[in-house]
C-alpha positions in Angstrom: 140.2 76.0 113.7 138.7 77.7 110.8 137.4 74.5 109.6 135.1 74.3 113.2 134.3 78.3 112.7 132.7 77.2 108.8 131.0 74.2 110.3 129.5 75.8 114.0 128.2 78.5 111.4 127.0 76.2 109.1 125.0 73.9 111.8 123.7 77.6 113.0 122.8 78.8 109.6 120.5 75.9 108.5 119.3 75.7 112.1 117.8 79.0 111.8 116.6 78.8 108.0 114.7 75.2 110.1 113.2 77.5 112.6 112.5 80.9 110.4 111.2 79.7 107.6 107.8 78.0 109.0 107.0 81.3 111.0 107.9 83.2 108.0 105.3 80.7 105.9 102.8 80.9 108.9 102.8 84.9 108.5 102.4 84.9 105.1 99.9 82.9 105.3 97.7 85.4 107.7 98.6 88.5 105.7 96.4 86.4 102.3 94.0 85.4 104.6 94.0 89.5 105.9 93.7 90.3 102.2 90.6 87.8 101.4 88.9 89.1 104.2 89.0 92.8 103.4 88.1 91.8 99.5 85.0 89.7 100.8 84.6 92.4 103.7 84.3 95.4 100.3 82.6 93.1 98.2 79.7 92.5 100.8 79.4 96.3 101.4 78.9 96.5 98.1 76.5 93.8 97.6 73.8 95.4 99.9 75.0 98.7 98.5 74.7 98.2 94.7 72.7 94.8 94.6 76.1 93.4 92.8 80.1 93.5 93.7 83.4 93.4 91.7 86.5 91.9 92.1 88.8 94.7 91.8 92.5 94.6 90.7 94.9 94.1 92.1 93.9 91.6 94.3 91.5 89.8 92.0 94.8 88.5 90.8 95.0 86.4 93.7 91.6 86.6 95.3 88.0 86.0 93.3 85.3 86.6 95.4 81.8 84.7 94.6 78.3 84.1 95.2 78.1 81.2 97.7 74.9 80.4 99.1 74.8 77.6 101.5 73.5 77.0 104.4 75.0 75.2 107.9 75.5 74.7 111.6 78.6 75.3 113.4 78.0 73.8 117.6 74.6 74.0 117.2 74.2 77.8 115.4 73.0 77.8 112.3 74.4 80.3 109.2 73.6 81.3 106.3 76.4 81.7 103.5 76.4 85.2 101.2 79.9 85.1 99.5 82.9 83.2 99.7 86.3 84.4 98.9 89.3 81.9 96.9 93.0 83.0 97.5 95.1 81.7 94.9 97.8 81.6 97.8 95.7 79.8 100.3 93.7 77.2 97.7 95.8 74.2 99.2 94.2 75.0 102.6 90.5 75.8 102.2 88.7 79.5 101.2 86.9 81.6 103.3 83.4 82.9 102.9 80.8 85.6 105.1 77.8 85.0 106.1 74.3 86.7 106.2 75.3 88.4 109.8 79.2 89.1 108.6 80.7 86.1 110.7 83.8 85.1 108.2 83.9 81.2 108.3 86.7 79.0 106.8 86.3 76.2 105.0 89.2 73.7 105.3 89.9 71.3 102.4 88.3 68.5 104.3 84.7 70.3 104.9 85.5 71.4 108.5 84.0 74.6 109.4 86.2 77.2 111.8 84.3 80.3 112.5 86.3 83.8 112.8 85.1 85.2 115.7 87.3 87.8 117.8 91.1 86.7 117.3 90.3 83.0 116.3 92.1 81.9 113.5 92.3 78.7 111.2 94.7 76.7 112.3 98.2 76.8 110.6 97.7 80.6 110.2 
């Protein structure tokens, strides 16, 4: 009887590490892309502020903000890039960068283009 017990909790335990563990990754992956937009969101401020920007500490440990001037239509609208944002955490997936108008647009790691507009996300986040 204890034997079952070990092995119905076992069977429970790695079903739930199965089903936890991609949500878990999935939120963690929102918060850094949360983080890289409020470092690109300051460092934009402070472009038309100051003229420059600064990646600040700590999260320039993780995030590194840059000039990224490109230009591009997403369904017929075209944008123009200001600054684009690397996440140390999210480099396997793409970066995200702001435009002109401050529309956030990701940049997958095969060249599609997803723009953040109201709740829309990237997908995988």
């Amino acid at each position: 009887m204890k034997i079952l017990i070990a092995l119905v909790m076992s069977v429970v335990l790695v079903l739930a590490v199965f089903i936890i563990m991609p949500g878990e990754s999935r939120l963690d992956r929102r918060a850094w892309l949360t983080s890289t937009k409020a470092c690109l969101m300051q460092a934009d401020a402070e472009l038309h502020k100051f003229g420059a920007f600064t990646n600040y500490p700590p999260e320039s440990r993780y995030i590194r903000v840059f000039s990224y001037t490109n230009r591009f239509t997403i369904d017929g609208t075209d944008y123009q890039s200001e600054l684009a944002a690397e996440c140390e955490r999210l480099t396997n997936r793409g970066f995200l960068m702001i435009t002109t108008n401050q529309i956030y647009v990701w940049i997958d790691t095969k060249g599609s283009l997803v723009p953040l507009i109201g709740a829309r996300r990237p997908d995988g986040f």
